[in-house]
C-alpha positions in Angstrom: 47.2 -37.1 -11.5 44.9 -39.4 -13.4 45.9 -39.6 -17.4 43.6 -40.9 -19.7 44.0 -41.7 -23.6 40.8 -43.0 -25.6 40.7 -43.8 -29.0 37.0 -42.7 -30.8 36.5 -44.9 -33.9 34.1 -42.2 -35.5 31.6 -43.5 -38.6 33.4 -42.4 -41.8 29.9 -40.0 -42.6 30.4 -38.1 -39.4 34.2 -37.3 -39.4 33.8 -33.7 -40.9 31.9 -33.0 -37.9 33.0 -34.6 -35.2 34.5 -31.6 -33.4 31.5 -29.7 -33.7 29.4 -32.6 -32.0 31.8 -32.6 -29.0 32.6 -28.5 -28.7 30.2 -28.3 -25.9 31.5 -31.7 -23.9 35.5 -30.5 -24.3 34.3 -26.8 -23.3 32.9 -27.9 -19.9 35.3 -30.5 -19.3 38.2 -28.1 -19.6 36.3 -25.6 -17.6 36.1 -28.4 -14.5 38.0 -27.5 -11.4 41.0 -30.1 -11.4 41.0 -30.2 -15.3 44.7 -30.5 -16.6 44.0 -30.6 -19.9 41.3 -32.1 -22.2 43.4 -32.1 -26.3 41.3 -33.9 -29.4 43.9 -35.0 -32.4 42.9 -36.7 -35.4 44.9 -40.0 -36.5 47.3 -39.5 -39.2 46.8 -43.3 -40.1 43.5 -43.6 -39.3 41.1 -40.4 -40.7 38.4 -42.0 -38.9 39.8 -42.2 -35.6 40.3 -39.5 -32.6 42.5 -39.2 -29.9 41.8 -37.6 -26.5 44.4 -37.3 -24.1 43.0 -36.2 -20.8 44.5 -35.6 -17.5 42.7 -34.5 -13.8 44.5 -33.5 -11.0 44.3 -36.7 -8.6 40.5 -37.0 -6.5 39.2 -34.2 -10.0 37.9 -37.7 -11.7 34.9 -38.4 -10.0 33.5 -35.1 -10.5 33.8 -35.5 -14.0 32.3 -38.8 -14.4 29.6 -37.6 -12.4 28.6 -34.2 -14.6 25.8 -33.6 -16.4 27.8 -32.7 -19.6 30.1 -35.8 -19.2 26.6 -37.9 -19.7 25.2 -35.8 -22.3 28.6 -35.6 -24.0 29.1 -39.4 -24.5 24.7 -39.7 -25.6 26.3 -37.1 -28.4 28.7 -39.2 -29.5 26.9 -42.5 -29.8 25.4 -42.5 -33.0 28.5 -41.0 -34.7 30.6 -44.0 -33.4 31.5 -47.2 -34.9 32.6 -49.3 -32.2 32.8 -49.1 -28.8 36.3 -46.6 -27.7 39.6 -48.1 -26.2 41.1 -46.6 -23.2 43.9 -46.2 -21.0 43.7 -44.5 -17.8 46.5 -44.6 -15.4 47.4 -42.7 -12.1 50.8 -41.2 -12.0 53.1 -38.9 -10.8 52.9 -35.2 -11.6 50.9 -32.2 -12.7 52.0 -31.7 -15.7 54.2 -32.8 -18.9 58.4 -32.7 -18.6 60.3 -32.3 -20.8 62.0 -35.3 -22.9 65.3 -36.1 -21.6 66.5 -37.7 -24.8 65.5 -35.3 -27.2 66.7 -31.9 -25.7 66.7 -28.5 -28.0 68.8 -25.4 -26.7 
């Protein structure tokens, strides 16, 4: 599969409605045939920044980089940013999260 992380630096005026700016981008993305999952969290050090973790089942990329909404959805967020995002996108093993071996409950 291909994960992905990116870090959105948002402008400090436009953090109340971030979410709302991007409802229609996650919605489609999640709806995408090879979409693993598509989950927004807000930093707990950083109020102004937002985390996406991402993951496509492997060849599912492409399509998504190629979509309508996926252009639309990053025009949307371009004036609400303050710098350019960070990124990590990696292919790995799997379909899915395992569980943590060092931390087992039950």
């Amino acid at each position: 599969m291909i994960f992905i992380v990116v870090k959105f630096p948002v402008k400090p005026e436009h953090t109340e409605h971030f979410m709302d700016r991007v409802k229609h981008y996650t919605e489609c993305t999640r709806a995408e045939e090879g979409n693993l999952w598509f989950d927004w969290s807000r930093s707990v050090e950083d109020p102004n920044e937002f985390v996406l973790v991402e993951a496509f089942r492997d060849g599912a990329g492409e399509a998504h980089v190629n979509s309508e909404h996926f252009t639309s959805g990053l025009e949307a967020m371009r004036p609400l940013l303050a710098a350019t995002p960070k990124i990590i996108s990696r292919q790995v093993e799997g379909e899915g999260w395992d569980e943590m071996g060092e931390l087992q409950i039950g």
